[in-house]
C-alpha positions in Angstrom: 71.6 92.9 105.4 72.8 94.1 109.0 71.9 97.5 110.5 75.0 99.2 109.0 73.7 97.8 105.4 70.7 99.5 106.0 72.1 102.3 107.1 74.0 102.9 103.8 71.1 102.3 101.8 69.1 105.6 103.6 72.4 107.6 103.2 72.5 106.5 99.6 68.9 106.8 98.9 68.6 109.9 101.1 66.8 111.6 97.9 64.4 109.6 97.6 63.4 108.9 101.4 63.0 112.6 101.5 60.8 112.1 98.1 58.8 110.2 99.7 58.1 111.7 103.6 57.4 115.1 101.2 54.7 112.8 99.4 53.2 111.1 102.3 53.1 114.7 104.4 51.3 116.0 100.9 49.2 113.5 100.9 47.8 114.0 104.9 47.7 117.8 104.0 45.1 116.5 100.8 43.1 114.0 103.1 42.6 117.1 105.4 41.5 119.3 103.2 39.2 116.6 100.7 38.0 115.2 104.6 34.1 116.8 105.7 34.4 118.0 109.0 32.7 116.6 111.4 30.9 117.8 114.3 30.1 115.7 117.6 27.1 115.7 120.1 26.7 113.4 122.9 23.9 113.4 126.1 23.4 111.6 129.2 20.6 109.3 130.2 19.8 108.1 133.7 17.7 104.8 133.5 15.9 103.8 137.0 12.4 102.4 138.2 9.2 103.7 139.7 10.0 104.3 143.4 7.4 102.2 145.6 8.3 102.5 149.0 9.5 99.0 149.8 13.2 98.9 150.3 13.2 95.6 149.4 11.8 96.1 146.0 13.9 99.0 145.5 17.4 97.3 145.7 15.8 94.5 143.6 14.6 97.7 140.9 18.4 98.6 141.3 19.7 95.3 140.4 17.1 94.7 137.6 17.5 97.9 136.1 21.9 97.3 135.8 21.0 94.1 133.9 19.0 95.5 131.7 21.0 98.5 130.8 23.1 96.9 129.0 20.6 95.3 126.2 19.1 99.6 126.0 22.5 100.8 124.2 21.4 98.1 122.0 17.9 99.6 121.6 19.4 103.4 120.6 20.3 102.7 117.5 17.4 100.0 116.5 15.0 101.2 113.8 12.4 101.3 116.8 14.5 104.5 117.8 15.5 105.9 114.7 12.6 105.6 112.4 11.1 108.3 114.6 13.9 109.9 115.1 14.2 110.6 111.2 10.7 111.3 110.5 10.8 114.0 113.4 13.8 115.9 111.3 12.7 115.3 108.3 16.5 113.2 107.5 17.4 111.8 104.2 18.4 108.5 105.2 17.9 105.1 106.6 18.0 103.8 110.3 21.0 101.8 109.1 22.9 104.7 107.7 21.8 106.7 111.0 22.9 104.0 113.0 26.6 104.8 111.6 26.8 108.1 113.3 25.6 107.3 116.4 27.5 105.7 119.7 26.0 104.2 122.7 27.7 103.0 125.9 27.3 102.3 129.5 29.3 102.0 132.1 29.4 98.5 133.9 27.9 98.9 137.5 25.9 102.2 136.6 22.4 102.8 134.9 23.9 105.7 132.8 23.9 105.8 129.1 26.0 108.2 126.9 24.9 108.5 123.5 27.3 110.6 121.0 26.3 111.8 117.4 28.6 113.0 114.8 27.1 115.0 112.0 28.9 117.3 109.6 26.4 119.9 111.1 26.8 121.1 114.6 23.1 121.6 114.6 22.0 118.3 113.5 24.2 116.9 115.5 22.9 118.4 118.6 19.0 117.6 118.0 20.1 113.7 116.4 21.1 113.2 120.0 18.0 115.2 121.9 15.5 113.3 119.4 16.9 109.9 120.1 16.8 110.5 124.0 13.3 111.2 123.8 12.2 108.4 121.8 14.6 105.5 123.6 12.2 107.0 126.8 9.0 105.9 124.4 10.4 102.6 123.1 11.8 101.3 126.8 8.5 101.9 127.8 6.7 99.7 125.2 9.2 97.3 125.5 8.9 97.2 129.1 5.1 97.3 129.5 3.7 94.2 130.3 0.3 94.5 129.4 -1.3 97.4 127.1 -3.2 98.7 130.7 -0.2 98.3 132.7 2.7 101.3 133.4 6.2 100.2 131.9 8.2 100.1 135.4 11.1 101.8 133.5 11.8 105.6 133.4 14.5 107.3 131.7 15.6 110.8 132.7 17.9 112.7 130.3 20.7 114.1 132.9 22.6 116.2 130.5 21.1 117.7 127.0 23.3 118.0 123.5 24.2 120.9 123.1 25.6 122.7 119.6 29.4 122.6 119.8 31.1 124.6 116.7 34.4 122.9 117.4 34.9 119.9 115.3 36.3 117.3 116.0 37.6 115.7 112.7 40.2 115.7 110.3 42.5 116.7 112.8 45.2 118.2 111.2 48.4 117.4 113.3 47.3 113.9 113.1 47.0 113.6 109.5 50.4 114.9 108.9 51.9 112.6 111.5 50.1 109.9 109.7 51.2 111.1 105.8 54.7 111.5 107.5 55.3 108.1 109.0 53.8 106.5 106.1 56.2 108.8 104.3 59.1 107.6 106.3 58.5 103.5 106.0 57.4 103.8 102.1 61.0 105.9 101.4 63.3 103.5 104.1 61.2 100.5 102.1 61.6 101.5 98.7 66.0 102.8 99.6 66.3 99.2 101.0 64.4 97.4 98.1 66.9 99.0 95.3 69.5 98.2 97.2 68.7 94.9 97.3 67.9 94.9 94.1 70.9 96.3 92.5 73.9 93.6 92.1 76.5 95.8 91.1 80.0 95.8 92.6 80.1 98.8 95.2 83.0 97.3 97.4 86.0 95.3 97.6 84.6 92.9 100.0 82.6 91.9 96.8 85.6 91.5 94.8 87.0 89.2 97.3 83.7 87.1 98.1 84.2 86.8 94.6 87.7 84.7 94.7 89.9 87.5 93.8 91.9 89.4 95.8 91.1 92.9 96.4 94.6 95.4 94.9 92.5 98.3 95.6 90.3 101.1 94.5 90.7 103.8 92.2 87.9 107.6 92.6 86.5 108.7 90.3 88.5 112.0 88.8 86.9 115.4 88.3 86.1 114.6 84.8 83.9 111.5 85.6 83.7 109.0 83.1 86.3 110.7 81.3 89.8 109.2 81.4 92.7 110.9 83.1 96.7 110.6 83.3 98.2 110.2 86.2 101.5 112.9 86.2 104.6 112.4 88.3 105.0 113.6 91.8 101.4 114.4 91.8 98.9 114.0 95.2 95.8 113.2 94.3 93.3 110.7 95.4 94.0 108.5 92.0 97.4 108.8 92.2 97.5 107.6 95.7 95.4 104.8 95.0 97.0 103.7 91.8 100.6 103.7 93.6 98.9 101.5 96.6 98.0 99.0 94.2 101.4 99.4 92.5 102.8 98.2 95.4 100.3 95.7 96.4 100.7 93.9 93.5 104.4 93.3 93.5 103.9 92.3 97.1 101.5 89.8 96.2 104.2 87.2 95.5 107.3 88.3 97.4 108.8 85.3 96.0 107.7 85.5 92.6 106.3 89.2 91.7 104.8 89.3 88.7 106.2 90.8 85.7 104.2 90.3 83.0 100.5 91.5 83.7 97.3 91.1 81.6 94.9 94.2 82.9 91.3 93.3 81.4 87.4 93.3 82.6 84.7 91.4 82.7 82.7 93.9 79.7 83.9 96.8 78.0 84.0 100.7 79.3 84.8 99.2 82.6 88.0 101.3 82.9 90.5 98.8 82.0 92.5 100.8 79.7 92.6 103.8 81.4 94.0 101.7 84.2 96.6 99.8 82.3 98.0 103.3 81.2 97.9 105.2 84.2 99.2 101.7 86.6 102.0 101.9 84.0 102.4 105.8 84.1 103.1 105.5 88.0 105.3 102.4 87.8 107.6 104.2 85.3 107.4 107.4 87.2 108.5 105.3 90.3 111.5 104.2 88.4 110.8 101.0 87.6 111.4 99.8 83.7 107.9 99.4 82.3 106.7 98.2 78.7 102.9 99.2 78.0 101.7 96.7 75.2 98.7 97.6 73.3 97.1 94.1 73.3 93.6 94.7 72.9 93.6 94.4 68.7 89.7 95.2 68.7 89.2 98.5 70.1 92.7 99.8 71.4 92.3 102.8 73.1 95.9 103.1 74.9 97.7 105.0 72.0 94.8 107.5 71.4 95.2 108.1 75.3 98.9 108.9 74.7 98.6 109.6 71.6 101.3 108.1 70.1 101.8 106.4 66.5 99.8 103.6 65.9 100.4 102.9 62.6 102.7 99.8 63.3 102.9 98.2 66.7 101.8 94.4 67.9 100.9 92.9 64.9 103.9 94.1 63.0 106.2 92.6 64.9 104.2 89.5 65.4 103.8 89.4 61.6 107.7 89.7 61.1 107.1 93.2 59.4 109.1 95.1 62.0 111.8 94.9 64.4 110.5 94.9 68.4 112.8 97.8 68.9 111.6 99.4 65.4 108.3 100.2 66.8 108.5 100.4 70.7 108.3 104.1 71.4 109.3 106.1 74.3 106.7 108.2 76.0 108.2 111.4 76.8 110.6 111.3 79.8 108.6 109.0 82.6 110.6 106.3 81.3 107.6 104.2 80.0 107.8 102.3 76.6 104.5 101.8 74.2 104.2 99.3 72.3 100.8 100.4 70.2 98.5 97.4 68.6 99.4 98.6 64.9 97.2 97.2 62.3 93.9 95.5 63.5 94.0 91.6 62.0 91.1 89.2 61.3 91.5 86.9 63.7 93.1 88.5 67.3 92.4 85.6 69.2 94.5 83.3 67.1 97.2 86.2 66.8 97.7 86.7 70.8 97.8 82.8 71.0 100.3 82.2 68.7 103.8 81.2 69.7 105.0 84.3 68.4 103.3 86.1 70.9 104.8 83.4 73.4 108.3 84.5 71.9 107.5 88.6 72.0 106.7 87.8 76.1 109.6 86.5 76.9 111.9 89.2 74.7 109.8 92.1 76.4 110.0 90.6 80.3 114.0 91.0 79.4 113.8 94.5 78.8 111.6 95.6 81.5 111.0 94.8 85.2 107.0 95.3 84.4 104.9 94.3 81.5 101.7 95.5 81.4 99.6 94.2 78.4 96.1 96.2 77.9 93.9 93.3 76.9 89.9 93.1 75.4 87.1 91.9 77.7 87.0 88.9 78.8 83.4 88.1 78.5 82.8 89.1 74.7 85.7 87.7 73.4 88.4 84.9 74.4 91.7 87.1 73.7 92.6 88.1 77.8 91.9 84.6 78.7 94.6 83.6 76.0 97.0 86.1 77.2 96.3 85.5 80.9 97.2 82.2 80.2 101.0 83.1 78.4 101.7 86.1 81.3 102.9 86.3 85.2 98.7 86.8 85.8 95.7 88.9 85.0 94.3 92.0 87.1 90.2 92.3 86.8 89.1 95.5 86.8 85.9 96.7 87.9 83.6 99.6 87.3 81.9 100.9 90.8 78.0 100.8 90.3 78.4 99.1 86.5 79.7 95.5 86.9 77.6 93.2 88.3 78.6 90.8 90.7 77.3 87.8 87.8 79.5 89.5 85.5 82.5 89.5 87.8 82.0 86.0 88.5 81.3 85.0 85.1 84.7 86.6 84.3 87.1 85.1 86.7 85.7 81.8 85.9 86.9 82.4 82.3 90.5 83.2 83.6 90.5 80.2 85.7 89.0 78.1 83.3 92.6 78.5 81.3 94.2 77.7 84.2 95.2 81.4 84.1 96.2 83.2 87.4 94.1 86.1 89.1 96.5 88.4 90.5 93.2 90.6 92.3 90.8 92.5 91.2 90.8 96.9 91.0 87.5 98.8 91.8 87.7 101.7 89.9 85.6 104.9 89.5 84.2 105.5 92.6 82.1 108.8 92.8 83.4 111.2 95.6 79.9 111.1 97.6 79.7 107.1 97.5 80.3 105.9 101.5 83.0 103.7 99.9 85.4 106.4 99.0 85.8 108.2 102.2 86.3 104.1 103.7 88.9 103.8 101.2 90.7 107.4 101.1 90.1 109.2 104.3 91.5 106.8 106.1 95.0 106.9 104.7 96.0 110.2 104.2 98.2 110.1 107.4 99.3 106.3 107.5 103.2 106.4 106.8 104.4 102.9 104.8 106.9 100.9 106.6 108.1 99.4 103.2 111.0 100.9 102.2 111.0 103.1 99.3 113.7 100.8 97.2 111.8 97.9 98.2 110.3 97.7 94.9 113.5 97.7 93.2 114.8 94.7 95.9 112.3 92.4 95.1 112.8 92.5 90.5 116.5 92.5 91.4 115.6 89.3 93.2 
């Protein structure tokens, strides 16, 4: 994934990175208030030796006494220090747990010790530091007495007291939520990024042509969603638009040999493929062009319900030599379309649409009308599209934005070629409105102005 990838994965999952910087800011706000505040102390101790006169002995008491300083922050929180130190106060605890809340450090190049406390008292605080400067004073000078009769030649002199201070300085509360809101921030961008690399669905055409197939184009979503709806002549909407752009790109996929006969199918069922058979076929006819809609899915045929026209007899009549082809083909009001409906479901479809009498029906319908377009099952449940695919001008694969998977899709074409069938593209259809991909797709060409003549269409099946 590139920045831009990424960058479509935070607009996409914008819900749920908010989700989760709400979350992480909730939790810094419940630290804060489940956190004990704490209080701090601290005090300054000035460690030096007996003054005796001799200059020389004093810059070598200076000397000695840096060195040593060092090993004393060492010595504050030793039990030596803080066994007395919890006696005095009469604490519940250990020198080890003590030795937790206390801080000792010195300065290179002085002989001054800070020592800090934190308590979640003030007051404790303040005489946990006080105590422990007067007994490091005892313990240096055991340490540092050379004999029981001698004078330890170290003296330390407390420079600054602890003092109670009522400010605490823990949890601190803009912290926290900075904290619970970055935390926020990289769990949401982390979990956006993860489902979308996660999910393998089809989102764009660039998939559909990494896939081998070219890309037709892309059909929105409508405002009854899932719902399937009619395209109606003259009309300016965004499906309309798109279905007429793939109109034309698909004659002009072969200026040579445009295809006349199409198979329109998917790779699994409630993909779209039927509402996009009728409506592809809807604007072709409304654009003048002689179309024939055949109703070849003999499973689940959906087209005459759509158009609702008689299905009583249809496909298998004819192919069955009950009917005459121009018995049962039926006009669909005045857009110049022709339906032929599936009529009777058979046993065996697959053996039905392979027959040569379905060879024979082909080539009598792609004499009566410059476009064929034959609604067809899924390819991936059953073998019936490959077997038409195989008989026709080519097969369109249609695609279902955020449903097909990009397995499925190739799973699919590989069935087509497999037959040595032709793949005239692939059609992305249902795209929601607030999907990145529809304002690439729709935006963009509201003002372009084809250069392709309007007849051109009408050139090219003459040809």
């Amino acid at each position: 994934m590139d920045l831009l990838d990424y960058l479509r994965a935070l607009r996409k999952h914008w819900i749920l990175v908010i989700l989760s910087v709400l979350l992480g800011t909730g939790a810094g706000v419940g630290a804060y208030a489940a956190s004990p505040s704490v209080y701090r102390a601290d005090t300054l101790l000035f460690v030096s030796m007996y003054d005796t006169g001799n200059a020389t002995a004093l810059m070598q008491g200076s000397m000695f006494t840096q060195q040593r300083v060092q090993s004393y922050t060492g010595v504050l929180t030793s039990p030596k220090v803080l066994d007395p130190v919890i006696k005095e106060l009469g604490l519940d605890t250990t020198a080890r747990s003590l030795a937790g809340h206390v801080n000792s450090s010195a300065p290179l190049g002085t002989v001054l010790i800070e020592v800090t406390v934190d308590e979640t008292s003030p007051e404790l605080a303040a005489d946990v530091a006080n105590s422990i400067s007067k007994h490091f004073g005892t313990a240096v000078s055991e340490l540092e007495q050379a004999t029981p009769d001698t004078m330890s030649p170290v003296r330390i002199n407390v420079l600054r007291p602890a003092v109670v201070r009522p400010e605490p300085i823990a949890p601190d509360l803009v912290r926290m939520l900075a904290l619970g809101f970055l935390a926020g921030a990289v769990l949401g961008t982390g979990l956006a990024v993860l489902r979308e690399v996660l999910d393998t669905t089809v989102k764009s055409l660039s998939t559909i042509t990494d896939a081998g197939a070219p890309a037709l184009g892309s059909v929105p979503a409508g405002e009854g969603g899932d719902r399937p709806e009619l395209v109606v002549e003259g009309s300016r909407s965004p499906q309309s638009e798109a279905l007429r752009q793939i109109r034309t790109n698909l004659q002009f996929a072969d200026v040579d040999h445009p295809p006349r006969v199409v198979v329109i199918t998917s790779a699994l069922p409630a993909e779209g493929k039927s509402t996009t058979a009728v409506n592809l076929a809807l604007t072709a006819a409304t654009a003048g062009v002689r179309t024939i809609l055949v109703e070849g899915d003999l499973r689940l045929p959906k087209v005459s319900h759509y158009l609702a026209v008689e299905d009583s007899a249809g496909l298998t009549t004819v192919l069955a030599g009950r009917a005459d082809l121009d018995d049962v083909l039926q006009p669909y009001g005045d857009t110049g379309l022709s339906v032929l409906a599936a009529g009777p479901i058979p046993l065996n479809p697959a053996a039905l649409l392979g027959s040569r009498q379905m060879g024979d029906l082909l080539d009598r319908l792609r004499e009566r009308a410059d476009l064929v377009i034959i609604d067809s099952p899924p390819l991936l449940p059953v073998a019936d599209a490959a077997v038409l695919a195989r008989q026709t001008d080519g097969a369109i694969v249609v695609v279902k934005h955020a449903k097909t998977t990009r397995e499925h899709l190739s799973r699919g074409l590989e069935r087509l070629r497999a037959v040595d069938a032709r793949v005239l593209g692939g059609v992305l259809t249902m795209i929601p409105a607030k999907a990145p991909e529809y304002s690439y797709a729709y935006e963009y060409g509201y003002g372009y102005q084809p250069t392709v003549p309007d007849d051109a269409e009408h050139v090219m099946l003459e040809r």
